[in-house]
C-alpha positions as CSV (number, residue, x, y, z in Angstrom):
1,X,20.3,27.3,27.8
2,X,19.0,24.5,25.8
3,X,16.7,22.0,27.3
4,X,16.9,18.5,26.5
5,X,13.7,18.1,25.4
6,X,15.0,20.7,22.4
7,X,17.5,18.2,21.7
8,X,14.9,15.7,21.0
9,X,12.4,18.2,19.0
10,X,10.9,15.8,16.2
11,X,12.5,18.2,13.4
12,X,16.4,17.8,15.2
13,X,15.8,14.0,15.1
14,X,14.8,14.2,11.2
15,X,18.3,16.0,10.8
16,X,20.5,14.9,12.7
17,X,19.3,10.9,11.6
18,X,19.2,12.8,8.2
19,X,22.3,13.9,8.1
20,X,24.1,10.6,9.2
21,X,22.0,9.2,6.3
22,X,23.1,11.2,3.8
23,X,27.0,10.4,4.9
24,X,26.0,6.5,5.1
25,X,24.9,7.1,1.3
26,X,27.9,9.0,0.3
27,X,30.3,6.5,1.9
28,X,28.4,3.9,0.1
29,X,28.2,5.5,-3.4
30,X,31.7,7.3,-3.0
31,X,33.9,5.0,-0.8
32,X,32.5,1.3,-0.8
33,X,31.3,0.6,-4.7
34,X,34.7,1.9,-6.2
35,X,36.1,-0.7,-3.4
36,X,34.0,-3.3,-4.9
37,X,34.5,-2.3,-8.9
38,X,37.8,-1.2,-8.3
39,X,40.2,-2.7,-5.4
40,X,38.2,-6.2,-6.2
41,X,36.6,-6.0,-2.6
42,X,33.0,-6.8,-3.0
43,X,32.7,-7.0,1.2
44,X,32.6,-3.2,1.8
45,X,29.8,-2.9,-0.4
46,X,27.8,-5.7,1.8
47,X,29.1,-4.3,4.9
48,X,28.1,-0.6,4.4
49,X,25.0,-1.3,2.7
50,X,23.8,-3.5,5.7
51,X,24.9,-0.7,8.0
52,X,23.1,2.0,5.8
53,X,20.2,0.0,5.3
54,X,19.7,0.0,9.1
55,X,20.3,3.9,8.9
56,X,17.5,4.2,6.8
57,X,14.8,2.7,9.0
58,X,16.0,4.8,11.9
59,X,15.6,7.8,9.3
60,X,11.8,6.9,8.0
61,X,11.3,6.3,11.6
62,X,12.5,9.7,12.7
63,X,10.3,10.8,9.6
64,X,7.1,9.3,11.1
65,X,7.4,10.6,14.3
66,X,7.6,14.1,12.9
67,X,4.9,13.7,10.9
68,X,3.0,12.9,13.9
69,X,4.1,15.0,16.3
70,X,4.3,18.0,14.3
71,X,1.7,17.2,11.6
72,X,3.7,18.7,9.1
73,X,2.4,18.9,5.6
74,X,2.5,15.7,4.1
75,X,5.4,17.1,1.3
76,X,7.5,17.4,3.9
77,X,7.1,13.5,5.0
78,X,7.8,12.9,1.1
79,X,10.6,15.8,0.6
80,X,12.3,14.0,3.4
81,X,11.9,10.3,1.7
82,X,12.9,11.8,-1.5
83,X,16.5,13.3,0.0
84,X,17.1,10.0,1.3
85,X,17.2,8.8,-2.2
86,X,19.7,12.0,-3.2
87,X,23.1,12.3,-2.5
88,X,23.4,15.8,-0.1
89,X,19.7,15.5,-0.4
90,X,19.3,15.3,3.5
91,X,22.3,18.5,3.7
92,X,20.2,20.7,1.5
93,X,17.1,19.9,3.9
94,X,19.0,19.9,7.1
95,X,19.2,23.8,6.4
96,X,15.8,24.3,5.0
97,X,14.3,22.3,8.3
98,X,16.7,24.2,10.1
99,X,15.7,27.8,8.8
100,X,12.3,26.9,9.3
101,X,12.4,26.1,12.5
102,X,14.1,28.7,13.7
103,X,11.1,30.7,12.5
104,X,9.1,28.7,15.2
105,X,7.2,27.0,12.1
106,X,7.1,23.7,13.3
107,X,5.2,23.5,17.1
108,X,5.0,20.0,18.3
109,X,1.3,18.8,19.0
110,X,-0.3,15.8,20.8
111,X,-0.1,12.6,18.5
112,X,-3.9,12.1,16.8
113,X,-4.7,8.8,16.5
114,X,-5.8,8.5,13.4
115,X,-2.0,8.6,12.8
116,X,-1.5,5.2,14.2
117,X,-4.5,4.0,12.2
118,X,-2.3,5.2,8.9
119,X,0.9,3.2,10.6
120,X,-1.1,0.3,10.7
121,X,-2.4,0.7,7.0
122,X,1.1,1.0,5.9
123,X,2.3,-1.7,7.7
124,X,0.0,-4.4,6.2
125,X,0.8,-3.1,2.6
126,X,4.6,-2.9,3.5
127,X,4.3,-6.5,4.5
128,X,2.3,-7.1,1.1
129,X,5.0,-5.3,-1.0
130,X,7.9,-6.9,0.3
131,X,7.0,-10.2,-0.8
132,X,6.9,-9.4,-4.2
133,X,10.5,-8.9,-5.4
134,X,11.7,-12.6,-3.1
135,X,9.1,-14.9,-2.9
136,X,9.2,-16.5,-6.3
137,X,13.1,-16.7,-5.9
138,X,13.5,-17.5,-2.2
139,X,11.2,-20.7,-2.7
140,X,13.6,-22.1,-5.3
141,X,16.4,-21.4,-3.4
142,X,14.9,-23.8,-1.5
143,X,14.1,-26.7,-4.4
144,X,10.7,-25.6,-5.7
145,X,9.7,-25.7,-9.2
146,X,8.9,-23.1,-11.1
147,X,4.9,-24.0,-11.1
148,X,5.5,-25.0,-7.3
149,X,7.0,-21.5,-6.7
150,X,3.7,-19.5,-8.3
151,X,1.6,-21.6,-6.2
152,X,3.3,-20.5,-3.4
153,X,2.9,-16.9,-4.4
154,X,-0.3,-16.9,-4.8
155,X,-0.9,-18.9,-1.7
156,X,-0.9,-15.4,0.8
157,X,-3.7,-14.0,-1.5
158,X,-5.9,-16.8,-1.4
159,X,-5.4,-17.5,2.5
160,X,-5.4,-13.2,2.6
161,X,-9.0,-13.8,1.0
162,X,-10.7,-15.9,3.7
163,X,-9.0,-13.5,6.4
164,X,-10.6,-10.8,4.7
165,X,-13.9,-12.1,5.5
166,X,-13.4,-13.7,8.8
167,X,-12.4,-10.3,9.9
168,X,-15.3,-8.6,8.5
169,X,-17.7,-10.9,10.4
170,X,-16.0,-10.8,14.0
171,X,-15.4,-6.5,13.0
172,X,-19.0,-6.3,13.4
173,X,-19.5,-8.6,16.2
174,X,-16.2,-8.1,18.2
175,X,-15.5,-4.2,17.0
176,X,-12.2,-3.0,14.9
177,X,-10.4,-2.6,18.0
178,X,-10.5,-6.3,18.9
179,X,-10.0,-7.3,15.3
180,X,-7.1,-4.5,14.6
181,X,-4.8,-5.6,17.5
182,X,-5.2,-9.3,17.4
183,X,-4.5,-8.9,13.6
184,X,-1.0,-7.0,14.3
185,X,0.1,-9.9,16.8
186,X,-0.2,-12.6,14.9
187,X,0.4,-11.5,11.4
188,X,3.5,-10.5,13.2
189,X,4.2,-13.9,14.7
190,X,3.3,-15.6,11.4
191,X,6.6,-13.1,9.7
192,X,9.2,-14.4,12.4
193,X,8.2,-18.0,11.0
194,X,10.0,-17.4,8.1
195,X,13.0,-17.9,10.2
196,X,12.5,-21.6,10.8
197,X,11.5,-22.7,7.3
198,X,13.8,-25.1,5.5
199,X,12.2,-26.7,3.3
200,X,9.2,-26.2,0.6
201,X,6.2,-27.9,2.8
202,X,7.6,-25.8,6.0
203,X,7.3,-22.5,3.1
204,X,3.8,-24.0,2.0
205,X,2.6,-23.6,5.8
206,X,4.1,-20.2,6.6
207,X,2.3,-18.9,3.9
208,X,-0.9,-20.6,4.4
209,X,-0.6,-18.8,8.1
210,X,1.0,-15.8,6.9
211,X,-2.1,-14.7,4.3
212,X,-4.8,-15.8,6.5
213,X,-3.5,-13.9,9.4
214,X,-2.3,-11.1,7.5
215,X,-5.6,-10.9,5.8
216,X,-7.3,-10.2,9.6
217,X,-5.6,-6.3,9.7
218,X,-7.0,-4.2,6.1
219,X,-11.2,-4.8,6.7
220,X,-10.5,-3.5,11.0
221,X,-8.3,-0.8,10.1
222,X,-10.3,0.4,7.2
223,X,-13.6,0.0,9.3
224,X,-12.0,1.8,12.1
225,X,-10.9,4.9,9.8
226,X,-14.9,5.0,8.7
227,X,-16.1,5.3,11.7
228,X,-13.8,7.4,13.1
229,X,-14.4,10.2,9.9
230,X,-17.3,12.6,9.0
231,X,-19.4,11.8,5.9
232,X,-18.3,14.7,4.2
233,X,-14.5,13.6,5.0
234,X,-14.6,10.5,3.7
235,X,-13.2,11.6,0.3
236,X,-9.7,13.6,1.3
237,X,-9.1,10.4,4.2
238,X,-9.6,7.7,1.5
239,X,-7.2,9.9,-0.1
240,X,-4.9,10.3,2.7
241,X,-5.0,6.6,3.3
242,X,-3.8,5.6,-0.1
243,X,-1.0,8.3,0.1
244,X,0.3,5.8,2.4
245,X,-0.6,2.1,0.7
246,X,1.3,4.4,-2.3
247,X,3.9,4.8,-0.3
248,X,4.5,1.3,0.9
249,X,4.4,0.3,-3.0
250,X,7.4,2.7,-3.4
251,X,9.4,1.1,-0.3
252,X,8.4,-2.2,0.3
253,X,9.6,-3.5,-3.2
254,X,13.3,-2.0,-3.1
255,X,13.3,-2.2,0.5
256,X,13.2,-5.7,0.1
257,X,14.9,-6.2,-3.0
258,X,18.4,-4.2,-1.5
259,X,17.7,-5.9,1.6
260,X,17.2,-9.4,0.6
261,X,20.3,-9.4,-1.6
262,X,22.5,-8.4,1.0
263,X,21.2,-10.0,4.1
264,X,17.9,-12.8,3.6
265,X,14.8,-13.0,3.2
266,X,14.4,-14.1,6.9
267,X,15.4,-11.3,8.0
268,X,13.8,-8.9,5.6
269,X,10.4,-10.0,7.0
270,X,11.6,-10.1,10.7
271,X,11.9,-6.0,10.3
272,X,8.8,-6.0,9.5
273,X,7.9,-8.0,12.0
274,X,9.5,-5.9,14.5
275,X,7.7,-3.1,13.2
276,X,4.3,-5.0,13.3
277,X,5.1,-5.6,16.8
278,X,5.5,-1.9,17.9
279,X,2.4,-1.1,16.4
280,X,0.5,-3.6,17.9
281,X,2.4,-2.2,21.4
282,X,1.2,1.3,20.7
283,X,-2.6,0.3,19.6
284,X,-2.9,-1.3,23.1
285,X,-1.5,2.0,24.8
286,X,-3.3,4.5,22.8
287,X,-6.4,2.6,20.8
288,X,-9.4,2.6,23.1
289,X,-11.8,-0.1,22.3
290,X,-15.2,1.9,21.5
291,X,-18.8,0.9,23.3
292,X,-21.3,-1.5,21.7
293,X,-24.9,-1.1,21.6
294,X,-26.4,-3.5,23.7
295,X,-29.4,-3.6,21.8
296,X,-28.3,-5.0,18.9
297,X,-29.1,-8.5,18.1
298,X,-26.4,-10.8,16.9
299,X,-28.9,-11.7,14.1
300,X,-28.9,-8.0,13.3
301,X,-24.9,-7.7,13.7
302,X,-24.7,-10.6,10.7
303,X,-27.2,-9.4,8.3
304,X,-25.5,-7.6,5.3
305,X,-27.9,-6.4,2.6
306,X,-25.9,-5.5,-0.4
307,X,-27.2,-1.5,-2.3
308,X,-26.3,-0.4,-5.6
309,X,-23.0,1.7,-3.6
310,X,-21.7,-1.4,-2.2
311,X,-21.7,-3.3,-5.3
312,X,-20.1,-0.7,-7.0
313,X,-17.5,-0.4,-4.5
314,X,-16.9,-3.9,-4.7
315,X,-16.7,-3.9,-8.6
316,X,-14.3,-1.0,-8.3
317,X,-12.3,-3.0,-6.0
318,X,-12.2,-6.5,-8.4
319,X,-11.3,-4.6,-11.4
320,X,-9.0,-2.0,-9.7
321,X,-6.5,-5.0,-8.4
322,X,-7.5,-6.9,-11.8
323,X,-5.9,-4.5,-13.4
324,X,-2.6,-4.2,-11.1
325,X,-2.2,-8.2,-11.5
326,X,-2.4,-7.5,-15.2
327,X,0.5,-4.9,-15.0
328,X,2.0,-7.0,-12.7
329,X,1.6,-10.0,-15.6
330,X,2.3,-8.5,-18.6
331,X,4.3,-5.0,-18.0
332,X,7.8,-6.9,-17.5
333,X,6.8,-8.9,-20.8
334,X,5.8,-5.8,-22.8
335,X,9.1,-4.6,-22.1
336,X,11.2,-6.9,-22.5
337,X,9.8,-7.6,-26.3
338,X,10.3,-4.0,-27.3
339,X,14.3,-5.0,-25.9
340,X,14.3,-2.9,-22.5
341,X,15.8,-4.9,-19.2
342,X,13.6,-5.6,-16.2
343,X,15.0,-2.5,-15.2
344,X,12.3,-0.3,-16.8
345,X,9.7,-2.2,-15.4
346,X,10.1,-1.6,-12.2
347,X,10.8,2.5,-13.1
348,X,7.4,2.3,-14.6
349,X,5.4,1.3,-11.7
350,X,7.4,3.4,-9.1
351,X,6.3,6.1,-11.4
352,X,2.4,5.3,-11.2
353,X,3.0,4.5,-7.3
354,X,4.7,8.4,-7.4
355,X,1.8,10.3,-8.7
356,X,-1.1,8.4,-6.9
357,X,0.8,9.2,-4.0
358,X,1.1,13.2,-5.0
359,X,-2.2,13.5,-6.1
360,X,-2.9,11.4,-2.8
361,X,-1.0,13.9,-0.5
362,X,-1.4,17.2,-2.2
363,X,-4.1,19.7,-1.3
364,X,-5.7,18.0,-4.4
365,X,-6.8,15.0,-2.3
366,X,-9.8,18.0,-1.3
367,X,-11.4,17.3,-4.8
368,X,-12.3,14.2,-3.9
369,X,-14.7,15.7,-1.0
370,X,-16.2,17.9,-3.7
371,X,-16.5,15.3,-6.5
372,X,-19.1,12.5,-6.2
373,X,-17.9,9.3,-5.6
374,X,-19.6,7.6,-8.5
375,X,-18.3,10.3,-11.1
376,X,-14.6,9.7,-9.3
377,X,-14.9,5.9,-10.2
378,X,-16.1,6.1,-13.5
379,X,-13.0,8.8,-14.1
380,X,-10.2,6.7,-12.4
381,X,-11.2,3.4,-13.6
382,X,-12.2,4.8,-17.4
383,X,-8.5,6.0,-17.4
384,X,-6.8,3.1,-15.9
385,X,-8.5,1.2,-18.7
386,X,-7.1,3.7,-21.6
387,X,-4.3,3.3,-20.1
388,X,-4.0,-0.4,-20.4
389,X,-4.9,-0.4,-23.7
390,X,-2.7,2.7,-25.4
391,X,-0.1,0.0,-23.5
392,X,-0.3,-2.6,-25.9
393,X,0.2,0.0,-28.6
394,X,3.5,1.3,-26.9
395,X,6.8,1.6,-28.8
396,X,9.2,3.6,-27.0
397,X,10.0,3.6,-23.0
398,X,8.7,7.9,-23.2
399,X,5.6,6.5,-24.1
400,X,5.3,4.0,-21.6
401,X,6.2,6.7,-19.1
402,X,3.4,8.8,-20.3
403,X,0.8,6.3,-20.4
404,X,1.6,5.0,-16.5
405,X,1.6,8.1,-15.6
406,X,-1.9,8.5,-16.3
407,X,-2.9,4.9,-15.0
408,X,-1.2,6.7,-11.9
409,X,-4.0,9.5,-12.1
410,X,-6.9,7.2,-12.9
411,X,-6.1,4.8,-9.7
412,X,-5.7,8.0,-7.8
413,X,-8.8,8.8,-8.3
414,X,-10.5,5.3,-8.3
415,X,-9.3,4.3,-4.6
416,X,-11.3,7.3,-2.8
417,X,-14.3,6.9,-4.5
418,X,-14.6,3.0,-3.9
419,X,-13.7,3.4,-0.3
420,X,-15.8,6.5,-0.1
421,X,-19.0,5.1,-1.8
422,X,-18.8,1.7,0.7
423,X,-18.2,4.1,3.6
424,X,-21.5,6.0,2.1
425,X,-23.4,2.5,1.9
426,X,-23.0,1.2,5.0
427,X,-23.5,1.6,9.2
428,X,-21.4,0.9,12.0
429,X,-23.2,-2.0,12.4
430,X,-22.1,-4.2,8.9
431,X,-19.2,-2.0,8.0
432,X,-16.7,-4.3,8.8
433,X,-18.2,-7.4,6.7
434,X,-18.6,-4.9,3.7
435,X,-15.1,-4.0,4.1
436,X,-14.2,-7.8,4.7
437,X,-15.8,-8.9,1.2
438,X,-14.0,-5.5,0.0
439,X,-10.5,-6.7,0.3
440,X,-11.2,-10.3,0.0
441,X,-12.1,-8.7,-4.0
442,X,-8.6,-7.0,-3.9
443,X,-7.7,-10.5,-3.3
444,X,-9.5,-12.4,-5.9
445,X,-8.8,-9.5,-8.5
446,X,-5.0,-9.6,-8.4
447,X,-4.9,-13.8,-8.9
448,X,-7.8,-13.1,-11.6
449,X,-5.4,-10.5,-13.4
450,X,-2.6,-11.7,-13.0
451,X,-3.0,-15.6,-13.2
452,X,-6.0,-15.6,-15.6
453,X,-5.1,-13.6,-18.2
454,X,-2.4,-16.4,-18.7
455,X,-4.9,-18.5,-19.1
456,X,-6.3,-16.8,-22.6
457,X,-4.3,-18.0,-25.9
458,X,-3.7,-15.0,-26.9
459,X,-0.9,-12.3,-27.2
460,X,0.1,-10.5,-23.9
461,X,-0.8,-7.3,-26.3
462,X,-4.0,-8.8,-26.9
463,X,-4.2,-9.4,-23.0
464,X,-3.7,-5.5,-22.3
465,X,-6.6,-4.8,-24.7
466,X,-8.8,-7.4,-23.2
467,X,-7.9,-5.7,-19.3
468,X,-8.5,-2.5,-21.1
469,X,-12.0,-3.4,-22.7
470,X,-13.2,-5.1,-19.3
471,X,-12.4,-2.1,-17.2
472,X,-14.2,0.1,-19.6
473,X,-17.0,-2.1,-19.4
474,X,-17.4,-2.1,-15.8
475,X,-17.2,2.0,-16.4
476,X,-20.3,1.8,-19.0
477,X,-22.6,-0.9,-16.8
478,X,-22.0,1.4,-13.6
479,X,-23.0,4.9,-15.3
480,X,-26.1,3.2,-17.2
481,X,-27.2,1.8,-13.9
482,X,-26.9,4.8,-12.0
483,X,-28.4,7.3,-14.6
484,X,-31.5,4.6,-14.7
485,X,-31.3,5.1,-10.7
486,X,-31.3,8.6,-10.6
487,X,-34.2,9.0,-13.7
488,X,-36.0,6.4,-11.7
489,X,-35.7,8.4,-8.4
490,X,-36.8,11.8,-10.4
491,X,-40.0,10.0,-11.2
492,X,-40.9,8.4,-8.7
493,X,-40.6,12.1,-6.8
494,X,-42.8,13.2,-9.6
């Protein structure tokens, strides 16, 4: 006889919730759209897409838990996603999770933490990434200008870059712990304020709060992950850990986008508020807040003494979201002149986000253990510069797919080695401040790429070249300075 806690095995929950996915989707493709082209009744469409939108957070949701109670192999988290995507996707994997488990292949395990630690990642890049597609529009449907409306965009990264380095300085003092959870409450709290804004100084304020609070979680989480991993791990985790900022690339955007246009922007960010708030439940179940030296000085706790690694790691951080606001600039213009719709844009950076994240989750992500960190860099960011400039040489949208796929390769490769050489060049005790002026850079790289480039009078082709040669720059100064290190080392072991 069946138990009930069969019933609830994380694998029956991915197919069962799989399956009535897969029938939401077919209704929806099959059922509601010919409804709306056909029979003139644009409603069903709206009303099934609402209730299969729900569907598919209860799906992912069913996905996560799997993937941390079973600790699957990360395709299978991503196989899962993809069939989401498929229609009789989730049918053809209901039977392959099916045969598989009946070959006792999938044992249920004890959650590790260091899952949760991921959730939280994702969580703060979902929240990034679904902004991206609304703001600009949802802040003239409310009667801002055009150059009011980019000021409010780029209000959450400048706010997000003082939170940065708050955080960092009360990580070191306070620990991650303290920082992490406080971070996930309020940046919560801050989303369900979108609820009550109705006019463009209410937006102005939201955002203002919304950045700075938001800006609290990245430098705790990312401290917490470094001290919780061995030195010669810190490679294949920075690699696991963008597998899921890649993934919250791929979702948040249409997430938002699908759910925006049939619902509001409201209540787009109260979901993922609501998720911020059951992470923030389960960090103070399960996070255990970790014991401080009481030796240490707060003198000692402040002092940060920057190394050659760190500023590498921060350079590789500037130019690595430099070059995203760049894309983010000048990709949808590119296009458009060589008479492709918007369309292709976004195609072309879901297909960047989809090989970091392979490359990310594969058993390639072990290379990154092997490979130093400073050879990893100079790869990744040499080929996201190529890569920018064979863009502004682009004719044809094959092309274009080529050439982001490799900028997909070379920003696999750069975000390990970054987040492996500060891990490298710092202690417990100023981790958290590096990793606070660390994402303040993400910060101040995206507004420098994306709203400084506008700034040049010159060609948005012109504008790729000039990404291009700066990235390749950085890639020269950082291996001429470290071969002078290393000859400078050799002799003065002599």
């Amino acid at each position: 006889m069946q138990s009930n806690r069969s019933y609830l095995h994380p694998v029956n929950l991915v197919r069962w919730t799989g399956i009535i996915d897969g029938t939401s989707l077919l209704v929806l493709l099959l059922i509601a759209m010919p409804l709306k082209y056909w029979a003139d009744m644009p409603y069903a469409v709206t009303l099934v897409g609402t209730i299969h939108g729900w569907i598919v957070m209860v799906y992912i949701a069913a996905i996560l838990y799997a993937q941390f109670r079973i600790q699957w192999h990360f395709g299978w988290t991503l196989l899962s996603l993809l069939a989401a995507f498929v229609p009789f996707g989730n049918f053809i994997l209901e039977r392959v999770l099916k045969r598989r488990q009946d070959q006792g292949k999938f044992e249920v395990k004890s959650i590790p933490l260091v899952w949760l630690v991921y959730a939280i990642i994702m969580f703060t890049f979902l929240d990034l990434f679904t902004q991206l597609p609304v703001m600009s529009t949802y802040a003239t449907s409310l009667g801002a200008s055009a150059m009011i409306a980019g000021f409010i965009v780029g209000m959450y990264s400048l706010t997000n870059t003082f939170g940065n380095v708050l955080a960092g300085v009360f990580t070191d003092r306070l620990g991650a712990n303290v920082i992490l959870k406080a971070g996930l409450l309020m940046t919560s709290i801050s989303l369900l304020l979108y609820n009550f804004v109705d006019s463009v100084e209410l937006l102005l304020i939201v955002r203002f709060l919304h950045g700075f609070l938001g800006g609290l979680i990245v430098p705790a989480a990312f401290t917490y992950m470094a001290n919780q991993t061995k030195t010669e791990k810190q490679g294949s985790q920075s690699a696991i850990t963008g597998s899921f900022v890649g993934l919250a690339a791929i979702i948040g955007p249409a997430y938002s986008g699908i759910m925006a246009s049939r619902t509001s922007v409201p209540f787009v960010f109260t979901t993922v508020a609501v998720l911020g708030a059951v992470l923030f439940i389960l960090s103070m179940i399960f996070l255990r807040s970790n014991k401080r030296s009481k030796t240490r000085s707060d003198r000692e706790v402040r002092r940060l003494e920057l190394n050659s690694g760190m500023v590498r790691a921060f350079l590789g951080a500037f130019f690595l979201m430099f070059s995203q606001g760049a894309l983010a600039y000048l990709l949808p213009q590119h296009v458009e002149s060589l008479g492709y719709t918007s369309r292709l844009s976004g195609m072309l950076m879901s297909i960047f986000g989809v090989i970091a994240v392979l490359i990310f989750a594969l058993p390639t992500n072990k290379l990154f253990d092997r490979l130093q960190p400073i050879k990893s860099f100079s790869i990744g960011l040499g080929l996201m510069g190529i890569s920018q400039l064979l863009i502004s040489q682009s004719g044809s949208a094959v092309f274009l797919y080529a050439v982001m796929g490799l900028y997909g390769v070379g920003f696999a490769f750069l975000f390990p080695a970054i987040n492996t050489l500060l891990a490298h060049s710092t202690t417990k005790e100023n981790r958290g401040q590096a990793y606070g002026i660390f994402y303040a850079l993400f910060s101040a790289g995206t507004v420098a790429g994306s709203s400084g480039l506008g700034l040049l009078p010159v060609t948005f082709q012109h504008q790729f070249i000039v990404t291009g040669c700066a990235l390749l720059t950085c890639v020269a100064g950082v291996m001429i300075t470290a071969r002078y290190h290393t000859e400078r080392s050799e002799s003065m072991n002599a």
